[in-house]
N, C-alpha and C positions, 0 to 999 in steps of 0.2 A: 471606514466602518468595520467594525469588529463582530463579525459572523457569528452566533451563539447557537443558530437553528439548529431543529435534529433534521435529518433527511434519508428517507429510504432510498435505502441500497440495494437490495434484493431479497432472496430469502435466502436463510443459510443453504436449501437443497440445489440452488442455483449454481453453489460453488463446492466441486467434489471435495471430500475429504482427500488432504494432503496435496490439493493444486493451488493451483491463485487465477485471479482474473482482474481483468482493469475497468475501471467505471470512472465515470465522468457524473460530475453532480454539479449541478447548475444553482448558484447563488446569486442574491440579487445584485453582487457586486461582482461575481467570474466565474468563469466555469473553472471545477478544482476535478485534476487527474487525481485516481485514486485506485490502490491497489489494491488485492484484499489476497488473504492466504489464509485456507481453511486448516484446523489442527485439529480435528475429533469434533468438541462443540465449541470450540473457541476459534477467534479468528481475528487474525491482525490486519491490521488496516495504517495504512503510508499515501502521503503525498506522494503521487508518481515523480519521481522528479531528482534525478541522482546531486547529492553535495558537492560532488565537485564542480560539474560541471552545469548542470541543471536541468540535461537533457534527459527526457523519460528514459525507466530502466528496462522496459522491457524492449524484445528484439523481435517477437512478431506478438499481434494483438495479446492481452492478458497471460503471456508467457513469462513470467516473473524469475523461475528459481532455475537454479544450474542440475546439472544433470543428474546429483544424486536426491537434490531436491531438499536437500540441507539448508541452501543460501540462496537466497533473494540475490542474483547476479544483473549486473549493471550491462545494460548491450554497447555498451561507447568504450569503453573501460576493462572490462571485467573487475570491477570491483565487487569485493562480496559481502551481505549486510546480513547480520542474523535476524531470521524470522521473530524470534522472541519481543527484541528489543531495537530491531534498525539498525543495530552497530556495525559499523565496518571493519571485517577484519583480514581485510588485502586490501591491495590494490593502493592508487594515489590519496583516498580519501579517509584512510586509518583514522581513527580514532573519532570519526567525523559519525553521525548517524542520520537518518531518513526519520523527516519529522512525520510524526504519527499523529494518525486522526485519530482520535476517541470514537469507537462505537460499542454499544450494546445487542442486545439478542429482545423478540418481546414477541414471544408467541411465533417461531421460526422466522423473523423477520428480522433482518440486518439494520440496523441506522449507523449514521453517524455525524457524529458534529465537528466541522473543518475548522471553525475558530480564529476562522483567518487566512486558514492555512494558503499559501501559494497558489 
């Protein structure tokens, strides 16, 4: 079955400007890791879950990006994935990208819709 639901996330104040955090959304078919990383009022949102290998990216709870806080770094790998779009641009998984969940904003309120997602 193919997941369509919206589902809250959090609020946007939940999640500092310029950090990320991990969430876990419960559907009626699995529970879906989920990353999130805040950009001013935008924020992207990723299957927790690195291409290569499959194992979550982050290295201790909701710790997603490397040190200057540019890339979404991989804790098995050090693979690194742009925040913008998930793309990898080191590591074993080049060219490879972190499937994105769709969400929106609705009155400071996060959703998103997994769509299947892993």
């Amino acid at each position: 079955m193919t997941d369509t639901a919206t589902y809250r996330l959090c609020t946007l104040e939940d999640i500092a400007d310029g950090q990320s955090a991990g969430f876990a959304v419960e559907t009626p078919d699995k529970k879906i890791a989920v990353l999130a990383i805040r950009r001013g009022e935008r924020v992207y949102t990723y299957n927790n879950s690195c291409p290569h290998i499959g194992a979550p990216l982050d290295f201790q709870a909701g710790q997603f990006l490397n040190l200057t806080r540019q890339y979404i770094l991989c804790s098995s790998h050090g693979a690194l994935f742009r925040i913008e779009d998930g793309h990898c641009v080191s590591g074993p998984c080049v060219g490879r990208a972190l499937q994105e969940i769709k969400n929106h904003l609705k009155d400071g309120v996060l959703y998103v819709r997994p769509e299947g997602g892993a």
